[in-house]
C-alpha positions as CSV (number, residue, x, y, z in Angstrom):
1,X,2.9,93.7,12.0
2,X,2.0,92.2,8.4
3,X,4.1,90.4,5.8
4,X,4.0,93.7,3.9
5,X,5.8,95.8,6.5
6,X,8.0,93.1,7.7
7,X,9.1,92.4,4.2
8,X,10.0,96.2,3.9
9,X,12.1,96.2,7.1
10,X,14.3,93.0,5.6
11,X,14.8,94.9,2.5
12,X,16.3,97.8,4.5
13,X,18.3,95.7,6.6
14,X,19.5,93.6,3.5
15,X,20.5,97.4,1.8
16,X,22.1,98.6,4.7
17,X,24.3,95.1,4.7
18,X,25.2,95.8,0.8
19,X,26.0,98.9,1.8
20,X,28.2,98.1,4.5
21,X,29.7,95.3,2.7
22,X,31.1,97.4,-0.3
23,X,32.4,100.1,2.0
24,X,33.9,97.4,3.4
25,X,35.5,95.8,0.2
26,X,36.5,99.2,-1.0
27,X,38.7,100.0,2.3
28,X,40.2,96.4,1.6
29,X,41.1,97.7,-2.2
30,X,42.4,100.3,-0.7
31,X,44.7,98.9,1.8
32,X,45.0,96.3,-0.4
33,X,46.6,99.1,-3.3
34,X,48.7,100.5,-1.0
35,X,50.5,97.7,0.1
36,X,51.3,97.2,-3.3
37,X,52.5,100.2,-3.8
38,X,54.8,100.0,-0.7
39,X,56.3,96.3,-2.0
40,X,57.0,97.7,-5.6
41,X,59.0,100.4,-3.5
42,X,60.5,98.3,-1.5
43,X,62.0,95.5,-4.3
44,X,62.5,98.7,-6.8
45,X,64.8,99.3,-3.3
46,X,66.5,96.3,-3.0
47,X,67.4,96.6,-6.8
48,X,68.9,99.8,-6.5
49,X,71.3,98.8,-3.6
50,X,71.8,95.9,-5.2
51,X,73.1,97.3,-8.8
52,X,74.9,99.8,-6.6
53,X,76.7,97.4,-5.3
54,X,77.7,95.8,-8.6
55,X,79.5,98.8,-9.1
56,X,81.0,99.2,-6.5
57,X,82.5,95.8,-6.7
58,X,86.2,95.7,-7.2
59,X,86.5,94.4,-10.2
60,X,83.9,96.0,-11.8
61,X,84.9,99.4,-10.6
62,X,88.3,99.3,-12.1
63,X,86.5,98.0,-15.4
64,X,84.2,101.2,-15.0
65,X,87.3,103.4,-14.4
66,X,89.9,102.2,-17.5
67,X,86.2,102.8,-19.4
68,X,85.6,106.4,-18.3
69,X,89.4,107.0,-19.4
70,X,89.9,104.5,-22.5
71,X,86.2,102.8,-23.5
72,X,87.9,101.1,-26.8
73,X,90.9,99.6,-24.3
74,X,88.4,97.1,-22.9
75,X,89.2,93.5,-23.4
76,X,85.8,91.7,-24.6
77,X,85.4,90.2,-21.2
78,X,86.1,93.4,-19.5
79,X,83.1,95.0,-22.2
80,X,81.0,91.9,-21.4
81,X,81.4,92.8,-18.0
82,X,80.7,96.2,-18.5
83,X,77.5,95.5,-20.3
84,X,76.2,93.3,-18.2
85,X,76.5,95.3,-15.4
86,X,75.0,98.4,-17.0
87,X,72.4,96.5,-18.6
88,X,71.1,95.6,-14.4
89,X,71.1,99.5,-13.9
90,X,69.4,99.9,-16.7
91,X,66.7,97.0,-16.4
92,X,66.1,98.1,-12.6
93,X,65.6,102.2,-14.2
94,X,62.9,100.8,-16.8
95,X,61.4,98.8,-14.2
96,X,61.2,101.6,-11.8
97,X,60.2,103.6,-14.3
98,X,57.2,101.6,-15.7
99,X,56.2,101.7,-12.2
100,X,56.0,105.0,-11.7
101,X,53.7,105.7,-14.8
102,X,51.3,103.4,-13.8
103,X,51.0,105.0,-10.3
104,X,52.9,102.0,-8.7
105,X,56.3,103.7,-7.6
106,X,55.5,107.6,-5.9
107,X,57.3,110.8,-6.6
108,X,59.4,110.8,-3.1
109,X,60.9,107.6,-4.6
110,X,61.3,107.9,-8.1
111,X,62.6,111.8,-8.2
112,X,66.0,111.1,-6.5
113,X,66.1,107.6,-8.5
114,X,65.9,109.4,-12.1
115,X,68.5,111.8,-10.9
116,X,70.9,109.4,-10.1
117,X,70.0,107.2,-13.0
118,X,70.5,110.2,-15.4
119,X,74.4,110.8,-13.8
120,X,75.4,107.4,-14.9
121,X,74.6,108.3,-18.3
122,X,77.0,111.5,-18.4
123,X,79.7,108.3,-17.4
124,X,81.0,107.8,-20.6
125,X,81.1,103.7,-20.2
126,X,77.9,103.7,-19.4
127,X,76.0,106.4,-21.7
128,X,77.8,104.2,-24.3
129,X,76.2,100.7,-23.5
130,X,73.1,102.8,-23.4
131,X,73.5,104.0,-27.2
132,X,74.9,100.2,-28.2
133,X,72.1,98.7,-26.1
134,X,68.6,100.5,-26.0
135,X,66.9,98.6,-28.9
136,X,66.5,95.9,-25.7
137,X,64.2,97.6,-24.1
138,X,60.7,99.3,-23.7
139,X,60.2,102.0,-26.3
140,X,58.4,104.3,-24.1
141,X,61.2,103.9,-22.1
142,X,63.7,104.6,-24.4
143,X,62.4,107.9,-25.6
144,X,61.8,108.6,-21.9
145,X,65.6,108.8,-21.6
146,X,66.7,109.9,-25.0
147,X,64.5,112.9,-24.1
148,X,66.2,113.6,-20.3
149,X,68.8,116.3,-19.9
150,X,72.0,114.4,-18.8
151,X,73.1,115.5,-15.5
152,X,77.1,115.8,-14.5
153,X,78.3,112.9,-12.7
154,X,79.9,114.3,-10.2
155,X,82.9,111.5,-8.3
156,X,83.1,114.3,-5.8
């Protein structure tokens, strides 16, 4: 065999390990994209149970109920209260939101999310921290939901 031919068969060989090596890296992307996807899931997750339970929370529950029947009867630390807490549901909905527009946070998760999201605002306490408090965030996010039909909040 000559240097010529020889030569020929290492540049082949050499190809074929390019080759394989970026068929390679591209299943690693991959994998690599998808777990991503699953841990932006996952924490948008935790954040939803977790603002859940903030209003589920005693205290805040009664706050959110003398709201619903009597918003201007709030104390200020009762509306601090109030605002903060709405402000974490609302942070955690921008968050997941951003997330899903950039491919990040998949229909099966966000769908049922939104809905739920867009009941809190029909609750009076909390579609008013929305109107007193929306300047603070994302602007595609806030015509996002100035644009959504407001679902019934149903305590049934």
């Amino acid at each position: 065999m000559n240097w010529d031919a020889l030569g020929a068969v290492g540049e082949i060989v050499g190809a074929g390990a390019v080759v394989i090596s970026l068929v390679y890296l591209a299943l690693q992307i991959r994998t690599q994209n998808n777990e991503a996807r699953f841990s932006a899931m996952h924490d948008i997750s935790v954040g939803y149970r977790d603002t859940l339970a903030t209003i589920a929370d005693g205290e805040m529950a009664v706050i959110v109920d003398k709201a619903i029947d009597s918003y201007d009867s709030l104390t200020r630390v009762e509306l601090l209260r109030l605002i903060a807490g709405a402000g974490r549901i609302f942070r955690l909905w921008e968050e997941a939101y951003l997330l899903h527009e950039v491919g990040r946070l998949d229909n099966r998760s966000w769908k049922p999310m939104e809905r739920q999201f867009c009941g809190y605002l029909d609750i009076v306490p909390f579609g008013r921290v929305w109107e007193i408090r929306k300047q603070y965030f994302d602007e595609t996010f806030n015509e996002y939901v100035d644009l959504l039909d407001r679902s019934p909040y149903s305590f049934e």
